[in-house]
N, C-alpha and C positions, 0 to 999 in steps of 0.2 A: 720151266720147272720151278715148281714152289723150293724156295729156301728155307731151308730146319737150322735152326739154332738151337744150343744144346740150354739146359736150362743153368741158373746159376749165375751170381752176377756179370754181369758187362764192367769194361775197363773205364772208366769214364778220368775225363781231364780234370784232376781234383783243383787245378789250377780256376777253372769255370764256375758261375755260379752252379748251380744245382739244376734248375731249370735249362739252359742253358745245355748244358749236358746233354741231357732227355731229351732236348731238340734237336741233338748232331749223332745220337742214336738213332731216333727216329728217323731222320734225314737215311743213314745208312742202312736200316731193314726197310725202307720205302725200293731206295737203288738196290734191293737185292730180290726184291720183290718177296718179302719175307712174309709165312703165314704166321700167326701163334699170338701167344698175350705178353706183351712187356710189365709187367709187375711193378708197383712201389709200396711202400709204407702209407699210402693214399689212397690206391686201388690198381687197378689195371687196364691199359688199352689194348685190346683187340687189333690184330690185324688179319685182313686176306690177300695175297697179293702184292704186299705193298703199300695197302690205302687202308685206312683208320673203319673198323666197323664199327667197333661196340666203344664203350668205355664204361666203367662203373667204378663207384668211389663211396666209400660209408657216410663221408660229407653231403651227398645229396641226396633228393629225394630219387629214386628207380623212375625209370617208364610207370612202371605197375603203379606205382605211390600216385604217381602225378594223377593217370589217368583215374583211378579209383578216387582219391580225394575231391575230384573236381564232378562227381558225378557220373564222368564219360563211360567207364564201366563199371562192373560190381564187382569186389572184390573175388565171389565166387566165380566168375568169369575168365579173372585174371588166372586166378589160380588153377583150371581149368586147361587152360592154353598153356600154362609153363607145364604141369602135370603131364599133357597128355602131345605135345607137341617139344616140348623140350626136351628127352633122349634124340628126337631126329634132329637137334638143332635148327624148326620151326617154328617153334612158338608165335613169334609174331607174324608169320604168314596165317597160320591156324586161324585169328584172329580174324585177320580180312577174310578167308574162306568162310566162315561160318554169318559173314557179316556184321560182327561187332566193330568192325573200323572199315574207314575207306584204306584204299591203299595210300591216297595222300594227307588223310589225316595222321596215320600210323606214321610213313615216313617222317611229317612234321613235327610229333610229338616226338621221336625218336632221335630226327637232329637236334632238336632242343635240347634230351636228355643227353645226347652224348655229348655236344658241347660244354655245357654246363659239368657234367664229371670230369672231361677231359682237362677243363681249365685247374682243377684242382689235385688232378693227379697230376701234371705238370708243375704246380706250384703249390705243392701243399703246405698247408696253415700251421703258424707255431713253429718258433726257435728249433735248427737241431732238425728238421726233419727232410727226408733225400727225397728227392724227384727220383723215378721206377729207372731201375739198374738191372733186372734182370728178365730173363727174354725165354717166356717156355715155348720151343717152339712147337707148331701143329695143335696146339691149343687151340678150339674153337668155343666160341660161346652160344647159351643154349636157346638165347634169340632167336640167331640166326642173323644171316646176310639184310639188311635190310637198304640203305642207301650209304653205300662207303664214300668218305672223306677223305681226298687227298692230303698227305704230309703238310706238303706247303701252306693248305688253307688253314689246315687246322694250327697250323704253327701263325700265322698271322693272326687270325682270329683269338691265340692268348695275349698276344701283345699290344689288341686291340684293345681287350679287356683288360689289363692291366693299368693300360694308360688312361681307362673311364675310371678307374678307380685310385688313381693319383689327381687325376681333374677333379674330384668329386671330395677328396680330405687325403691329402697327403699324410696322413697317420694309421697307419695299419694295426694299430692296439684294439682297435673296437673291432678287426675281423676275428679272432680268437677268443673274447675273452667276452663273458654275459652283458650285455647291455640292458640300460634301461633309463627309464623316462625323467626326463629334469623336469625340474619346475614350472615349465615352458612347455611342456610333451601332450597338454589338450588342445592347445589354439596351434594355429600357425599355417603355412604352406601345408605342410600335409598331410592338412583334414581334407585338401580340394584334390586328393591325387592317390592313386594306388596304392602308396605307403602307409595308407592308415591302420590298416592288417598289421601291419610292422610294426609301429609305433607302439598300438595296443598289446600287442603282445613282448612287448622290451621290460620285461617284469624286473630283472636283475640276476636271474636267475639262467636263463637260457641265452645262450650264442645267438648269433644271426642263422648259423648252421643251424643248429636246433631250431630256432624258427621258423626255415623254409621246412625244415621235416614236416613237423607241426602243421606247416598251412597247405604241404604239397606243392609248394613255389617252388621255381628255380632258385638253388641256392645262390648262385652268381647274384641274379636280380636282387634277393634278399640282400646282399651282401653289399650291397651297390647302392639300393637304399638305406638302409643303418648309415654309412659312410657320409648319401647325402643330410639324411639326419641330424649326422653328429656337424656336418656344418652349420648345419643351421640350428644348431645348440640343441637340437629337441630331445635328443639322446647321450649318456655320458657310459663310461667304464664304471660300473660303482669303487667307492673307495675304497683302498685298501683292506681298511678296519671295519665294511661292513660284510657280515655274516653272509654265506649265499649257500643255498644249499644244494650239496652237491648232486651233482646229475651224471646217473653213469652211459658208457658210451653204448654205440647202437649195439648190437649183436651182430657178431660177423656171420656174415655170409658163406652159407659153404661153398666149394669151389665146384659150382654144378656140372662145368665142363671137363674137369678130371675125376669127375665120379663115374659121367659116363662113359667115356676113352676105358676107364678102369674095368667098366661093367664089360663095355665091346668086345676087351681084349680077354677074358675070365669065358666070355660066350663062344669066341674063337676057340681055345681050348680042347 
């Protein structure tokens, strides 16, 4: 039997980091086999079952972002499948049925994305802010099931990522805050390597977040490069005293899957 939990925060150990926490949460709607979206001030994971489906986060780029950015579909496409496939919560099945994805390209693009939000809703960015406390449950998202993520991996897989990004610049100020190019920022390592997209776009003005948006990248990788960057001098935090103009946040996202539970239960009626 699926487990329901009621919505509203969870009791977490204030004594624990933050992250932390959200790991011994998850741990426990994993062992209860619990359906529904645990929530944070970063976004929210999905579960069915117990295992990790979806994740989404305003820190990265969507499935939809990646794929349309890079060519793979058209945006009318995308919107097409969430439209007409999203009240059944298949959107991304719709997809492969009509032949715009394989079923293993989809899967792959989709562990990428969820990894990549999952890491940041577990650890989200900037002073002051909690890893997801609260747990709707029976919440489904309008994806859909696509390849579920056991607890434990996805819980390794942030610690893995963590520790590439202490190997990489033990300084965490240039994940939050706009970067941009030193004096050193046109030669170097990398002009020969994938961070060059990066580099060029470190204006002073946009975050690394803002950057993968911008280019459709995994924010993680963005985030991983700048870091390697700033080792290697090519990127800095601008100074205090220079102007940066301000850039407002993404637009939130409405919560598609209690729109439609809302419409379900109105049609029951």
């Amino acid at each position: 039997m699926t487990a329901r939990a009621p919505a509203g925060p969870l009791s977490p150990d204030t004594a624990e980091p933050a992250s932390e926490t959200a790991g011994r949460t998850l741990d426990r709607l994993a062992s209860e086999r619990a359906t529904g979206a645990l929530h944070g001030c970063a976004g929210a994971l999905y579960l069915a079952d117990g295992a990790v489906v979806h994740a989404e986060s305003p820190a990265v780029p969507d499935l939809g972002r990646r794929l349309t950015a890079r060519g793979r579909l058209s945006p009318q496409a995308w919107e097409e499948a969430v439209a007409e496939g999203g009240p059944g919560y298949r959107a991304g099945s719709l997809l492969v049925e009509r032949g715009r994805l394989s079923r293993g390209e989809l899967e792959l693009c989709h562990l990428s994305a969820l990894f990549d939000a999952a890491y940041f809703v577990l650890s989200p960015l900037g002073p002051g802010l909690r890893a997801p406390d609260r747990f709707l449950g029976g919440a489904r998202h309008w994806l859909g099931p696509i390849r579920p993520v056991p607890v434990p991996l996805l819980r390794r897989e942030v610690v893995r990522r963590r520790r590439l990004l202490e190997r990489a610049w033990p300084r965490p100020e240039v994940d939050a805050a706009p970067v941009v190019r030193t004096s050193d920022g046109g030669a170097g390592p990398a002009q020969a390597t994938g961070r060059r997209a990066v580099l060029a776009a470190a204006d002073g003005v946009r975050t690394p977040v803002q950057i993968a948006r911008d280019l459709g990248r995994p924010a993680f990788a963005t985030l991983l490069d700048v870091r390697r960057l700033a080792a290697a001098g090519l990127v800095r935090t601008p100074c205090a005293d220079t102007p940066t103009a301000p850039v407002p946040p993404p637009p939130a996202a409405p919560e598609l899957s209690l729109l439609y539970r809302i419409r379900d239960a109105l049609e029951a009626l």
